[in-house]
C-alpha positions in Angstrom: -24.0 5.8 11.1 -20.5 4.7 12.9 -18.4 6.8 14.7 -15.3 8.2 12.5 -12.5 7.2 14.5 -9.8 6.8 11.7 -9.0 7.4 7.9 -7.7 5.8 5.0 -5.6 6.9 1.4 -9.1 5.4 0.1 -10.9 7.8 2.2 -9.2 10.1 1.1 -9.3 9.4 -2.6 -13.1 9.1 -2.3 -13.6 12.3 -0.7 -11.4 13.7 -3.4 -13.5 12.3 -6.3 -17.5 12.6 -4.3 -18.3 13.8 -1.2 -21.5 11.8 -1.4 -19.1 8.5 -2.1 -16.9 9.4 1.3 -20.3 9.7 3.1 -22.1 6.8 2.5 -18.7 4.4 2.2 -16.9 6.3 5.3 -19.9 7.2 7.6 -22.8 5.0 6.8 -20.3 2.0 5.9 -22.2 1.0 2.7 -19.8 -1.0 0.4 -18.8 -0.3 -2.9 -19.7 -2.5 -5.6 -17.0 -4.9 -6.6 -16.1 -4.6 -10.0 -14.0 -7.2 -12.4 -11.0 -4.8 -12.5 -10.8 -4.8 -9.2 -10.9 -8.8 -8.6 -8.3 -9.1 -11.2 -6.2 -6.6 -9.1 -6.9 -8.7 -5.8 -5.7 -11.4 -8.1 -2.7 -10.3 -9.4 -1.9 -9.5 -5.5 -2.2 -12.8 -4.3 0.3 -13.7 -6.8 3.1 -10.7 -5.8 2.8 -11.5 -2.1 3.3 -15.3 -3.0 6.7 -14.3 -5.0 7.6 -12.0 -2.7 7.2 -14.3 0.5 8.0 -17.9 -0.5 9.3 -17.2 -4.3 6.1 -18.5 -6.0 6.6 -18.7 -9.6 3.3 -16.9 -11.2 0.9 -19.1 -12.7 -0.2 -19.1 -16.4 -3.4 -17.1 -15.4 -4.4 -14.0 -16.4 -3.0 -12.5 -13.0 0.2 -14.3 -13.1 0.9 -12.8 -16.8 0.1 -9.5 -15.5 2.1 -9.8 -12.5 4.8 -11.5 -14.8 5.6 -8.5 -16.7 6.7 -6.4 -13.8 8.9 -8.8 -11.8 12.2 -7.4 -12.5 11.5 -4.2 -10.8 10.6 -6.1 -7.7 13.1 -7.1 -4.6 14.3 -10.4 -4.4 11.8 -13.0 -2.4 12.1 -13.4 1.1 13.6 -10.0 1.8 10.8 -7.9 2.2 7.4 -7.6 4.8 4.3 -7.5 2.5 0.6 -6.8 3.4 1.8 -4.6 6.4 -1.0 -3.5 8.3 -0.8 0.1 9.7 -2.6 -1.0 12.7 -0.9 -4.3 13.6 -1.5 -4.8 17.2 1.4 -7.7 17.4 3.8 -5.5 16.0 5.1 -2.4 17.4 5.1 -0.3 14.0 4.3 3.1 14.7 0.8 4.5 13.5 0.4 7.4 11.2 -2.1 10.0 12.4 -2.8 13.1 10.3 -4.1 15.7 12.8 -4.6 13.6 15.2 -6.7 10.8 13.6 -5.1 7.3 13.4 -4.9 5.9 10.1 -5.7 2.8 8.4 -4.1 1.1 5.4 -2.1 -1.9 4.1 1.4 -1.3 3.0 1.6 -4.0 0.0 5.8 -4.2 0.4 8.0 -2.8 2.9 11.9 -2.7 3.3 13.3 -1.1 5.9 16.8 -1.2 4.7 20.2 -1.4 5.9 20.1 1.8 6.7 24.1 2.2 8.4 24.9 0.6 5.3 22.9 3.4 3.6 20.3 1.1 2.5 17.0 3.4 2.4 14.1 1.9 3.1 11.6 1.0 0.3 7.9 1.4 0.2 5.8 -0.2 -2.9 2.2 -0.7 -3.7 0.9 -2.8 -6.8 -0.9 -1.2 -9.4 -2.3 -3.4 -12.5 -3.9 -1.3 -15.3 -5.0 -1.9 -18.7 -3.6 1.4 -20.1 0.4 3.0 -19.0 -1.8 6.0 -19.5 -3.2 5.5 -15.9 0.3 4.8 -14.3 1.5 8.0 -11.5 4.1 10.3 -12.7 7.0 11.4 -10.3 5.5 14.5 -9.4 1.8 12.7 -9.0 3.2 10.3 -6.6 5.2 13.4 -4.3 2.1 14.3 -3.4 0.2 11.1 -3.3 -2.3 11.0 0.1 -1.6 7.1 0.0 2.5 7.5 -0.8 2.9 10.1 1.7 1.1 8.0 4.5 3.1 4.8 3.5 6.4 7.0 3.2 5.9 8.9 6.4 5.1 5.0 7.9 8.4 3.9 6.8 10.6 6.9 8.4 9.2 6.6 11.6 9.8 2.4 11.6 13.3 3.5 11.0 13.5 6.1 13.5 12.1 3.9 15.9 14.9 1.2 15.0 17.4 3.7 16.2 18.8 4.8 12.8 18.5 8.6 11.7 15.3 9.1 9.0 15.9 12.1 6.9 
């Protein structure tokens, strides 16, 4: 068994759905099984996090086609961090803790913003999906464990710049 020393959205999530699933991924640290949808979403984030960092056109792939249809709605390259980790030890983001436990996660795209220019800061996460059916409403996302973390991350980097983060 390890020690439980921090959590995760996906903890979370998997606690939600099994209690058996958060037990043997969480505390004995047996892996899920990959499956295909799930390589085809490390995929299609290989190809955002090339866009969004060096302006990488997507490739004709089934990935880049995917990624493709969503890349209006995305900031311009070069003007966002992506793949931020929570934990970063060479950078001085602060942690999220929810009662008192430190926790884990990868932030797929963070803008701080502007913010005396009242630039808010932005927080996104890449979802692929064969169905729109699948896809968060408003009110799903307000009280999203993995939102919430990522927003509550966010405020406190721009609190800890100095700027007000209401």
């Amino acid at each position: 068994m390890r020690e439980f020393r921090s959590v995760s959205a996906s903890q979370i999530y998997d606690h939600e759905a099994c209690d058996r699933l958060w037990w043997f991924a969480s505390v004995l640290g047996l892996e899920k099984p990959s499956r295909a949808s799930s390589d085809l979403g490390t995929e299609v984030h290989a190809v955002a996090q090339a866009y969004l960092e060096e302006g990488v056109p997507p490739p004709n792939t089934k990935a880049g086609n995917i990624f493709r249809v969503g890349i209006t709605l995305l900031p311009e390259p070069g003007t966002v961090f992506t793949e931020v980790v929570l934990k970063d030890p060479d950078r001085a983001w602060p942690r999220p803790e929810i009662s008192g436990i430190p926790v884990n996660g990868i932030v797929d795209v963070l803008r701080l913003g502007d913010v005396e220019a009242g630039q808010n800061p932005l927080v996104l996460d890449h979802k692929s999906s064969s169905d729109l059916k699948w896809v968060k409403s408003k009110a799903e996302l307000l009280e999203d464990p993995q939102m919430i973390i990522y927003g509550r991350f966010a405020l406190d980097a721009v609190a800890q710049m100095g700027a007000p983060s209401d």
